[in-house]
TORTI-298384 format. One line per 2 residues: their letters; for each residue x, y, z of N, C-alpha, C, CB. Coordinates in Angstrom, 2 decimals. Atoms other than C-alpha are relative to their C-alpha. Glycine has a CB too. Layout:
REM TORTI-298384
a) X Y Z X Y Z X Y Z X Y Z  ...
//
This chain:
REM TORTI-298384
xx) -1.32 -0.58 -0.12 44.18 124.52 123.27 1.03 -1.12 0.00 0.11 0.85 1.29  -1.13 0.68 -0.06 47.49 122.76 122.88 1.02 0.66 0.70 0.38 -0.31 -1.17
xx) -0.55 -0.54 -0.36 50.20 123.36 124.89 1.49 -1.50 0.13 -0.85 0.84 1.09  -1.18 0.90 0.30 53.66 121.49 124.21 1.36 0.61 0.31 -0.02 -0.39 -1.46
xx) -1.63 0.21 -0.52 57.18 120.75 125.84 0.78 -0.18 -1.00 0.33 -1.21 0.92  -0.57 0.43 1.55 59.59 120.90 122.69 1.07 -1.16 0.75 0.98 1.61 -1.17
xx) -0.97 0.93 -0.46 62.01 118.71 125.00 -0.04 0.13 1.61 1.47 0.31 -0.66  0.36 1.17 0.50 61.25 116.30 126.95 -1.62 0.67 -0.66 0.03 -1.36 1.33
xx) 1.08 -0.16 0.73 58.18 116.12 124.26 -0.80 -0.59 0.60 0.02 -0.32 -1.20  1.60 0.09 -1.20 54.82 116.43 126.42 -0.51 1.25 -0.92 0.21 0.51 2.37
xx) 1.17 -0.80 0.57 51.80 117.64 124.64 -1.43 -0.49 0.99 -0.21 -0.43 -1.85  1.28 -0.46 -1.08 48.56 118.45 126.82 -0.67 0.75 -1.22 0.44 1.18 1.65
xx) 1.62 -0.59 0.70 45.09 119.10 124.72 -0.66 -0.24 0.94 -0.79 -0.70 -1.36  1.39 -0.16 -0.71 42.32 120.51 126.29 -0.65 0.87 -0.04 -0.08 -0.07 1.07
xx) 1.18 -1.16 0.45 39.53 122.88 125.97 0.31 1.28 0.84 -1.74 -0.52 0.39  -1.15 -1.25 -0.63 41.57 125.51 128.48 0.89 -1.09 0.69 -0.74 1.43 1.37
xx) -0.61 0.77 -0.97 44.60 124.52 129.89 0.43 1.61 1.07 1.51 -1.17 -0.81  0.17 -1.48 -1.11 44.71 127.11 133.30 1.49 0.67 -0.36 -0.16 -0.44 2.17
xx) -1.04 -0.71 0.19 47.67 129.39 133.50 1.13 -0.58 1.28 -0.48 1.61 0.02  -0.34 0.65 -1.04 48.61 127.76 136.60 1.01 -1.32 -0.44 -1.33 -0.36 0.72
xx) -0.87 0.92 0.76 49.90 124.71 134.52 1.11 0.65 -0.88 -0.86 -0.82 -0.89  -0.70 -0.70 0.69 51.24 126.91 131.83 1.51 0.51 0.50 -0.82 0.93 -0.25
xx) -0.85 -0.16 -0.25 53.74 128.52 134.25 0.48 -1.25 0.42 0.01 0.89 0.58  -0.66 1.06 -0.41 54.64 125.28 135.81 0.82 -0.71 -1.31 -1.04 -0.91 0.70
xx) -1.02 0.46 1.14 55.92 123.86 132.47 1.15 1.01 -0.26 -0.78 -0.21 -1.41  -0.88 -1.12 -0.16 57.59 127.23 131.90 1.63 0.28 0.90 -0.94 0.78 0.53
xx) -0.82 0.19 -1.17 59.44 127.19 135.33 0.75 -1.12 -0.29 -0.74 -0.16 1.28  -1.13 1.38 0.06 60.50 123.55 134.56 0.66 -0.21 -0.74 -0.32 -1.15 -0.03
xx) -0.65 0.39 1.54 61.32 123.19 131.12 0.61 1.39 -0.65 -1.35 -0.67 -1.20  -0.45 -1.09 -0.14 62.19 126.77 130.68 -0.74 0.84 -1.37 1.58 -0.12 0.13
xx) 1.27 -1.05 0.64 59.74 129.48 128.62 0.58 0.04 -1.69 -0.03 2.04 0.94  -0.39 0.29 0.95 61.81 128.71 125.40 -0.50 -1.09 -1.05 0.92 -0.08 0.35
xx) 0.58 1.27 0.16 60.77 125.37 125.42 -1.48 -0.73 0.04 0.57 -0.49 0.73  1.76 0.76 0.42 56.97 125.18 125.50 -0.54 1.49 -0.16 -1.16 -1.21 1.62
xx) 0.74 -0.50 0.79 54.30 126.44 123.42 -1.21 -0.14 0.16 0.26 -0.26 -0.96  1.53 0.02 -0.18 50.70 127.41 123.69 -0.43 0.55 -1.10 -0.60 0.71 1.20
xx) 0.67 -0.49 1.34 48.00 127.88 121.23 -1.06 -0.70 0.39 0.63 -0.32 -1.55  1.82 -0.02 0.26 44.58 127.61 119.84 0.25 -1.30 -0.31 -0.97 1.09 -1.34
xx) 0.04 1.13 1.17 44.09 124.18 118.06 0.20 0.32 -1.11 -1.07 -0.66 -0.19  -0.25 -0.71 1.00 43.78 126.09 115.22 1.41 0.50 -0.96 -0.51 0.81 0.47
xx) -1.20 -0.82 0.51 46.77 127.81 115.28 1.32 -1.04 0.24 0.16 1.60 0.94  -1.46 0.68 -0.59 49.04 124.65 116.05 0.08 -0.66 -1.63 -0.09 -1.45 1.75
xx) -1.33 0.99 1.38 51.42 122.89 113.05 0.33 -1.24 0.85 2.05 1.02 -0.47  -0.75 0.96 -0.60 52.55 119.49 113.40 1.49 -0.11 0.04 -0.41 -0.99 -0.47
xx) -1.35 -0.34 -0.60 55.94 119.32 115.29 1.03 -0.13 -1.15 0.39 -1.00 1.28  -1.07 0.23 0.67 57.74 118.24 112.25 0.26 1.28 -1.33 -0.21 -1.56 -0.51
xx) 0.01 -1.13 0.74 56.73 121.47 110.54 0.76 1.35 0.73 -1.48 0.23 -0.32  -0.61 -1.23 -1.51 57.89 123.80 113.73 1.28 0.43 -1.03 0.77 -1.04 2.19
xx) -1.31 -0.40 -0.14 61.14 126.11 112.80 0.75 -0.48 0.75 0.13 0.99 0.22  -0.61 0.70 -1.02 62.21 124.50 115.79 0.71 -0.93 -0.56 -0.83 -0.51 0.92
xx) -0.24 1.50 0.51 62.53 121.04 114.50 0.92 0.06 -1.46 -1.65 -0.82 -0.30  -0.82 -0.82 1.25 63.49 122.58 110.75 1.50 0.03 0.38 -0.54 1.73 -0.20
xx) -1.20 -0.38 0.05 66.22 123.92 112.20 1.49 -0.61 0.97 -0.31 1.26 0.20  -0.78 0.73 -0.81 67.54 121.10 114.46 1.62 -0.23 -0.86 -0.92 -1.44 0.35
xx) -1.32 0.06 0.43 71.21 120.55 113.68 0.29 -1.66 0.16 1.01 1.04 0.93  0.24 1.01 -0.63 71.04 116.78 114.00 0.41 -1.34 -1.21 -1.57 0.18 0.59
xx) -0.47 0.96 1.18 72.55 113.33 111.88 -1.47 -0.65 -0.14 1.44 -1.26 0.41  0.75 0.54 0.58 70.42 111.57 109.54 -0.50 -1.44 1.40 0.77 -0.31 -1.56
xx) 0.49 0.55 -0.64 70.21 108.96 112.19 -0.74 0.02 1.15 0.50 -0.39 -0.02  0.55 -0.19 -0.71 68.99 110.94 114.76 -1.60 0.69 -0.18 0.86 0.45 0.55
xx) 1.25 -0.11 0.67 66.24 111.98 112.63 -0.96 -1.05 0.00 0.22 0.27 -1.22  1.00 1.15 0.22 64.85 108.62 111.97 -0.44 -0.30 1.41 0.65 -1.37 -0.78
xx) 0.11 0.14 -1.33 64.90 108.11 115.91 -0.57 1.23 0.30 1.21 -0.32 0.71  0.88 -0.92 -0.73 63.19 111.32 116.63 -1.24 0.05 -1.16 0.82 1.61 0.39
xx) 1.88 0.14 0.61 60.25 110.93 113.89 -0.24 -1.41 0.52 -0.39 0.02 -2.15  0.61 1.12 -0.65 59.99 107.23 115.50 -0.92 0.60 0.83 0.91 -0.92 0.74
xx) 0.48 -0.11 -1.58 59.57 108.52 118.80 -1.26 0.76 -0.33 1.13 0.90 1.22  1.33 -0.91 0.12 56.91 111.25 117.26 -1.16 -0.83 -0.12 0.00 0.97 -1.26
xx) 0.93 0.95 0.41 54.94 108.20 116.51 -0.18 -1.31 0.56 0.19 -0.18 -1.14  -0.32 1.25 -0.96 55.60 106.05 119.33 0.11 -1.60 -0.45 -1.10 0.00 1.03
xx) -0.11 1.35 1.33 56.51 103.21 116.62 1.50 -0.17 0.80 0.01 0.55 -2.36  -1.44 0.71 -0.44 59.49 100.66 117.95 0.63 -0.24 -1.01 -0.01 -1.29 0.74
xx) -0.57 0.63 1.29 62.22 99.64 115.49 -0.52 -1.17 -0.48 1.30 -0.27 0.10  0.79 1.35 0.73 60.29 96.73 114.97 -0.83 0.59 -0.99 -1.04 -0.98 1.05
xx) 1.06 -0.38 1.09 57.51 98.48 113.42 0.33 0.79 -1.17 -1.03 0.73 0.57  -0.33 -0.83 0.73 59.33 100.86 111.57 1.03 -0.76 -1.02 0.45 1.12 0.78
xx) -1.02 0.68 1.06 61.87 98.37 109.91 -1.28 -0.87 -0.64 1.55 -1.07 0.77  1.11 0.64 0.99 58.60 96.00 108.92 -0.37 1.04 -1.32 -1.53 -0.29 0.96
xx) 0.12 -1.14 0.65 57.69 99.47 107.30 0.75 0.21 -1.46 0.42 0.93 0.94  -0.58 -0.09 0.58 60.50 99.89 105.47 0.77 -1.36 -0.44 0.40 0.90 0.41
xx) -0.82 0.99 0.43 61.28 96.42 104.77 1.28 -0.41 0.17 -0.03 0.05 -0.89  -1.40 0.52 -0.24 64.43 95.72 105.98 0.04 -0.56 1.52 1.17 1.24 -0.24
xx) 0.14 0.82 -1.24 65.98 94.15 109.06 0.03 0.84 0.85 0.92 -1.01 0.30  -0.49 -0.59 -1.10 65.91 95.44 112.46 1.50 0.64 0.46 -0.28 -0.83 0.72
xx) -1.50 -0.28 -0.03 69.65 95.45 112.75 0.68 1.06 -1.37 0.72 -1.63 -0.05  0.20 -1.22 1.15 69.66 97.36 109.39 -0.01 1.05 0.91 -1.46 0.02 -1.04
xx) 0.86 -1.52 -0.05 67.79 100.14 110.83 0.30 0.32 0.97 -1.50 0.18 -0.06  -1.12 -0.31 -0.88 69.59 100.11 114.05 1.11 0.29 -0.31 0.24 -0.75 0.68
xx) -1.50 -0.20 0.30 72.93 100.54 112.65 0.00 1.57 -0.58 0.63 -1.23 -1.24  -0.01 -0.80 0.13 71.42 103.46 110.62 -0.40 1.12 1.01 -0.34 -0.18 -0.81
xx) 0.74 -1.27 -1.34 69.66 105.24 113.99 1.91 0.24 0.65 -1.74 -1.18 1.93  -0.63 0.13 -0.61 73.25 104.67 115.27 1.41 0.65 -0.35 -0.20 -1.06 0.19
xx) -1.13 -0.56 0.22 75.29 106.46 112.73 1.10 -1.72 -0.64 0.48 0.97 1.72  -1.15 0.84 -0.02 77.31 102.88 111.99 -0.42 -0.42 -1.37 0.20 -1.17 1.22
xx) 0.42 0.61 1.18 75.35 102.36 108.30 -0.67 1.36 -0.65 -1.04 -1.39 0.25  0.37 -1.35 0.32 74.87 105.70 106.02 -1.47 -0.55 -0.77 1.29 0.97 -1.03
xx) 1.11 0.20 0.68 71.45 106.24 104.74 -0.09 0.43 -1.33 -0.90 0.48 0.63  -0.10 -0.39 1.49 71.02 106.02 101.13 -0.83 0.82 -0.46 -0.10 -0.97 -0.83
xx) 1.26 -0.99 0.57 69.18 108.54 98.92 -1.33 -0.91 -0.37 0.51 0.87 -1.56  1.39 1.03 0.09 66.59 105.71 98.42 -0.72 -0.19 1.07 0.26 -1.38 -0.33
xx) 0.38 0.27 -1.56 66.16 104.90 102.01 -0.42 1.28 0.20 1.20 -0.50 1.12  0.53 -1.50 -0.04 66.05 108.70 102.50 -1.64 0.53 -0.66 1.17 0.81 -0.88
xx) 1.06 0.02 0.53 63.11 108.54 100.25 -0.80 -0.12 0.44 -0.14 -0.47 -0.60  1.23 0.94 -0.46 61.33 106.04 101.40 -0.05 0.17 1.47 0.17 -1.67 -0.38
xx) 0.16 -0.36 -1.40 61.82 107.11 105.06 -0.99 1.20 -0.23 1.47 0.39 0.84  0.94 -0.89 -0.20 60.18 110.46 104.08 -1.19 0.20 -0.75 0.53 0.94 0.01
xx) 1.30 0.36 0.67 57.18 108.88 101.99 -0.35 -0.49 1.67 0.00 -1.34 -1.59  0.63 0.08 -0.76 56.69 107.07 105.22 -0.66 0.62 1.22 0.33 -0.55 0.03
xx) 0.44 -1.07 -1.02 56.76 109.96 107.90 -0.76 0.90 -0.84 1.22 0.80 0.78  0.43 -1.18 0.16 55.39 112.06 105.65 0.47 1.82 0.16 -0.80 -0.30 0.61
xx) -1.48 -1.15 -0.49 58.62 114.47 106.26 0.71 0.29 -1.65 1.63 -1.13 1.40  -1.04 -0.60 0.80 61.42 115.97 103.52 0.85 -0.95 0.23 0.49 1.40 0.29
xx) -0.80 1.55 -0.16 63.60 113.06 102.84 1.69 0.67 0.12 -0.29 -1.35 -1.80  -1.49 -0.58 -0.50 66.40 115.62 103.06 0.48 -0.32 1.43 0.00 1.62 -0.05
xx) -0.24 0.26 -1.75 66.33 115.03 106.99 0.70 -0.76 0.37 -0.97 -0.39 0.80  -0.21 1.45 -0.51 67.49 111.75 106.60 1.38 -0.52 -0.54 -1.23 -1.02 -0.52
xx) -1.39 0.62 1.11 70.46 111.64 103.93 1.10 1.33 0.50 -0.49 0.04 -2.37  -0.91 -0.08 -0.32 73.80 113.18 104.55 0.49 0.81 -1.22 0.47 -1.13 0.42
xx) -0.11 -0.49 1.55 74.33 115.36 101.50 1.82 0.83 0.17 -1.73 1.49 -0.51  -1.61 -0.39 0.15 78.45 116.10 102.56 1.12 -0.98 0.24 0.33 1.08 0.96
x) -0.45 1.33 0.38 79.05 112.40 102.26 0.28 -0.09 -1.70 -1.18 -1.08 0.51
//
């Protein structure tokens, strides 16, 4: 079973998780916000409607598929070849992301490179 916090993002696998836990996330994080399932029946988070339908700038994208992958800007600018300060400026909104970068950000997550570019620039 999987059972996941869409915010803060806490995922718990385990072969049952009791019901006892279940409400406790519920109660805390509020019954909107976490999800139970089979293994089977789970999608990875970046497929969710949820996530789809976040309302969110290209830079806060690249900073929330980091975090999905607990990768630091270090690792993720080696990645993409460029500098740290680069790729900070774009998490930050202060450097637009190009349709290339956009690309190559969503060859590397394995995401829709739409997520990442700004298409009313």
């Amino acid at each position: 079973m999987l059972a996941v916090v869409k915010k803060p993002r806490i995922e718990i696998r385990a072969k049952h998780i009791p019901a006892p836990l279940v409400r406790f996330l519920k109660d805390t994080y509020k019954p909107e916000n976490v999800a139970v399932c089979k293994n089977e029946d789970s999608i990875p988070f970046e497929e969710s409607d949820w996530f789809k339908n976040l309302d969110s700038t290209p830079g806060e994208m690249i900073v929330a598929n980091r975090d999905l992958r607990n990768w630091s800007q270090v690792t993720l600018a080696a990645k993409l070849g460029i500098q740290v300060q680069n790729l900070c400026a774009m998490e930050n909104g202060r450097r637009a992301v190009s349709r290339k970068m956009a690309v190559k950000l969503g060859e590397i997550f394995g995401t829709d490179p739409a997520a990442f570019f700004d298409f009313s620039k």
